[in-house]
C-alpha positions as CSV (number, residue, x, y, z in Angstrom):
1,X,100.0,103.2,133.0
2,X,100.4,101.0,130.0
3,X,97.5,101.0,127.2
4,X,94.7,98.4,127.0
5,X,95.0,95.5,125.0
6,X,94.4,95.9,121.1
7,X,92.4,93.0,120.9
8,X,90.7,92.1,124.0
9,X,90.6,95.8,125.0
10,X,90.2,94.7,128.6
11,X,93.3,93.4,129.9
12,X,96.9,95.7,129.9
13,X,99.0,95.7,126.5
14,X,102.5,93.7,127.6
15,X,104.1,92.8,124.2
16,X,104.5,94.6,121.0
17,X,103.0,92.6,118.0
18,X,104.4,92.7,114.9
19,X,101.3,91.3,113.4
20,X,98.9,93.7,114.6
21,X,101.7,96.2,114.7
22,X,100.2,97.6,118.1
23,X,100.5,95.8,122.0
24,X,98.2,93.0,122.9
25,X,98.0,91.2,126.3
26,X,99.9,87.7,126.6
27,X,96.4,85.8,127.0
28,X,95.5,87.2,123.5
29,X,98.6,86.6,122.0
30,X,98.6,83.2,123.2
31,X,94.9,82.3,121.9
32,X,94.9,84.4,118.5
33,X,98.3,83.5,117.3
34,X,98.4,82.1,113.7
35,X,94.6,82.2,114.4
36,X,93.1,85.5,114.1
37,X,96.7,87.6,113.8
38,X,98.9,87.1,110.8
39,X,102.5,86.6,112.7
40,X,105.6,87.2,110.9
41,X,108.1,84.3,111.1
42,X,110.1,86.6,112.8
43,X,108.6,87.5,115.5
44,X,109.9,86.9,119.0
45,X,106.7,85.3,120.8
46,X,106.3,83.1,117.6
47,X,109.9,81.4,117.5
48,X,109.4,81.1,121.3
49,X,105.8,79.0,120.7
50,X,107.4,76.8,118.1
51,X,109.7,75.6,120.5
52,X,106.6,74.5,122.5
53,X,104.3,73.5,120.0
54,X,103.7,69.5,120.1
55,X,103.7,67.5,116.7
56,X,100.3,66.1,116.1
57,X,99.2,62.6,116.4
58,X,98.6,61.1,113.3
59,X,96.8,57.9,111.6
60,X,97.6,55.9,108.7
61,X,94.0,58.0,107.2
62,X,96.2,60.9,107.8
63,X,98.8,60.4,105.8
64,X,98.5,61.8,102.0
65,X,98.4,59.5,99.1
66,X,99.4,55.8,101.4
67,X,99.8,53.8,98.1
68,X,102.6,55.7,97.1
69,X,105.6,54.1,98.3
70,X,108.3,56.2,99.5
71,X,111.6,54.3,100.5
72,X,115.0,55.7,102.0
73,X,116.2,54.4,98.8
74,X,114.5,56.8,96.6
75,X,114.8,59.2,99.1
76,X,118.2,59.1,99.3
77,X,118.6,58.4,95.4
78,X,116.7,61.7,94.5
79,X,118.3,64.1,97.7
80,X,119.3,66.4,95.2
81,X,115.7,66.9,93.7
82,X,113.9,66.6,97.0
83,X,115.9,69.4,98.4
84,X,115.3,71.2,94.9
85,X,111.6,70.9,95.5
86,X,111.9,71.7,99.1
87,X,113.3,75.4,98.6
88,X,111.3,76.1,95.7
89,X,108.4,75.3,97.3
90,X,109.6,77.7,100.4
91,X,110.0,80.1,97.8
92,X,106.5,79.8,96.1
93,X,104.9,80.0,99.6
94,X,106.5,83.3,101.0
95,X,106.6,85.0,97.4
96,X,102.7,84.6,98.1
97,X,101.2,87.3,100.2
98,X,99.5,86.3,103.3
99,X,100.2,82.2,102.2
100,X,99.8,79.7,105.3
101,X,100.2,76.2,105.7
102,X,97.0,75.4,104.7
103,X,97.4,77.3,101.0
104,X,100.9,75.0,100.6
105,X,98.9,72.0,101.5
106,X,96.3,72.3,98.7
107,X,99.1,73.5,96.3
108,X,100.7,70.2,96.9
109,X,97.7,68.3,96.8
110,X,96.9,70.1,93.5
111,X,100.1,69.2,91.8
112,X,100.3,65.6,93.1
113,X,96.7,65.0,91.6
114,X,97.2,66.7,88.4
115,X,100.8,64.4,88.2
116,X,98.8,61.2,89.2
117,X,96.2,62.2,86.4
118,X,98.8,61.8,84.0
119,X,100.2,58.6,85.1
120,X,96.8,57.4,83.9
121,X,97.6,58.9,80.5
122,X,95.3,61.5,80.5
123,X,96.1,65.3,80.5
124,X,94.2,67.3,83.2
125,X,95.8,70.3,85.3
126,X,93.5,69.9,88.9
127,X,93.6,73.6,89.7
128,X,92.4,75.0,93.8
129,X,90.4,77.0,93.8
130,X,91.7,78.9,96.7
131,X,93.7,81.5,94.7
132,X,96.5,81.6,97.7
133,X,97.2,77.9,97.0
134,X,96.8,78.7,93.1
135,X,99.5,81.0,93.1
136,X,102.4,78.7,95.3
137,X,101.0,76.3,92.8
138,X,101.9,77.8,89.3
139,X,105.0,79.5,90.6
140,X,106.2,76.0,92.0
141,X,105.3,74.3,88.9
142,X,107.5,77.3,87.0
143,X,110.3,76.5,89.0
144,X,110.0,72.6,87.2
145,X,110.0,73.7,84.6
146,X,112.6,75.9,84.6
147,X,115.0,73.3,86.2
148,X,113.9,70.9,83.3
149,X,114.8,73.4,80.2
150,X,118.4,74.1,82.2
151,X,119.0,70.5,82.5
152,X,117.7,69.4,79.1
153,X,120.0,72.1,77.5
154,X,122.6,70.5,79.2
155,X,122.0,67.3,78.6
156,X,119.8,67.2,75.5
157,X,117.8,64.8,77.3
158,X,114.5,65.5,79.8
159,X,116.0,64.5,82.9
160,X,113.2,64.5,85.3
161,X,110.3,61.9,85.2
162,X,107.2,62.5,86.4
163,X,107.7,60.5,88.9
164,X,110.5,61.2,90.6
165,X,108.1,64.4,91.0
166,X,105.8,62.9,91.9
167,X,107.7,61.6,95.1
168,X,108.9,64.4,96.0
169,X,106.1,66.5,96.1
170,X,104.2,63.6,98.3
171,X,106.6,63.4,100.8
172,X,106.8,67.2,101.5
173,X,103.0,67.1,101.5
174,X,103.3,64.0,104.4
175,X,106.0,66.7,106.1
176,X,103.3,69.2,105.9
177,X,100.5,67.4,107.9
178,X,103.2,66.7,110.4
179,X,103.7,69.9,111.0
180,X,100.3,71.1,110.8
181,X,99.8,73.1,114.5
182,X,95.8,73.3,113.4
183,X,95.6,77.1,113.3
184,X,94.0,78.8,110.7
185,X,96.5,81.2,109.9
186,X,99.5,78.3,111.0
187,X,102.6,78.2,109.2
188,X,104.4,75.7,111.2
189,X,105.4,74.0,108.5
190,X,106.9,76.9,106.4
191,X,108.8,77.9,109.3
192,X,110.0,74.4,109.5
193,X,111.3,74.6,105.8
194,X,112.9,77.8,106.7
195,X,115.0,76.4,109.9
196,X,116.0,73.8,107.7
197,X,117.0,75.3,103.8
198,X,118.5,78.6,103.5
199,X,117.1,80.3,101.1
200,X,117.3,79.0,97.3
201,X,119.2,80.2,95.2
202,X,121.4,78.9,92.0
203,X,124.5,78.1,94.3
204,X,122.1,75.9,96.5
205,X,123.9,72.8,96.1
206,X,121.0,70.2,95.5
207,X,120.0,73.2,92.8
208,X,123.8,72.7,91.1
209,X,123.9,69.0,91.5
210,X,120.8,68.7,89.3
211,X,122.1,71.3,87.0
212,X,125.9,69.8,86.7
């Protein structure tokens, strides 16, 4: 006879969770995925779910920062550096313990403000005070500033503007609320970086365009 359920304790165990790293029933996994269980990215059940998981429907009051304008131009213009930012933020996020989509969120929404501060001309770093977000945030802004000192010796000039930045960071934080699946403990949205970037590294080829 198969054990009891680790969470529910009612109903029989039928799948091994690598979360819990014990055997739930399929109802709990179902309901307290990303919710009350921390799932790796790995896991079996997870990829399965993603496949299944609808986008959400957004308004225009959804959509982060709607006075900056984002076109395929500049999109398409600054590739290189919106891939950059895309892997170092996928970085950031799973060098940080127990991170979710929520913690990447305010990280981005930390950076953008502190960016858009200094459009104004004043100097004011917006720090979260979730320290989750906090962390994602400094080693993100790290990997800037990195980039910058490697391109500036190479160039003797400081190649990236504020905003250019600035739009990057606001269209991965429009990506992120796409890709919210509204679980406490989601990471939709990292997963979605993952499927999409392998992992970053200085042979990343938006990372040696910038560079060269």
């Amino acid at each position: 006879m198969s054990a009891l359920c680790q969470v529910c304790e009612k109903r029989r165990a039928k799948r091994a969770c690598p979360g819990l790293h014990g055997e739930i029933c399929a109802q709990c996994c179902g309901e307290q995925r990303e919710v009350t269980i921390d799932c790796p990215l790995d896991c079996e059940y997870l990829a399965e779910a993603r496949k299944h998981e609808p986008l959400p429907q957004l308004t225009e009051s959804d959509i982060p920062h709607p006075d900056v304008r984002l076109t395929e131009g500049f999109l398409r213009e600054h590739q290189d550096l919106v891939l950059f930012s895309s892997y170092s933020l996928l970085a950031a996020s799973l060098q940080t313990e127990g991170a979710a989509d929520g913690d990447v969120r305010e990280a981005l929404e930390a950076m953008i403000k502190t960016l858009r501060t200094r459009e104004s001309g004043l100097i004011y770093e917006t720090r979260p005070p979730n320290p989750y977000a906090a962390q994602i945030q400094d080693r993100l802004q790290v990997a800037f500033e990195e980039l910058g000192k490697r391109m500036s010796e190479q160039t003797g000039l400081t190649a990236i503007r504020d905003a250019e930045i600035l739009g990057c960071l606001v269209f991965l934080a429009r990506v992120a609320v796409q890709h919210d699946n509204r679980r406490r403990r989601g990471r939709a949205f990292l997963d979605f970086l993952r499927s999409q970037f392998p992992a970053p590294s200085s042979n990343t080829p938006g990372v040696s365009a910038l560079e060269g």
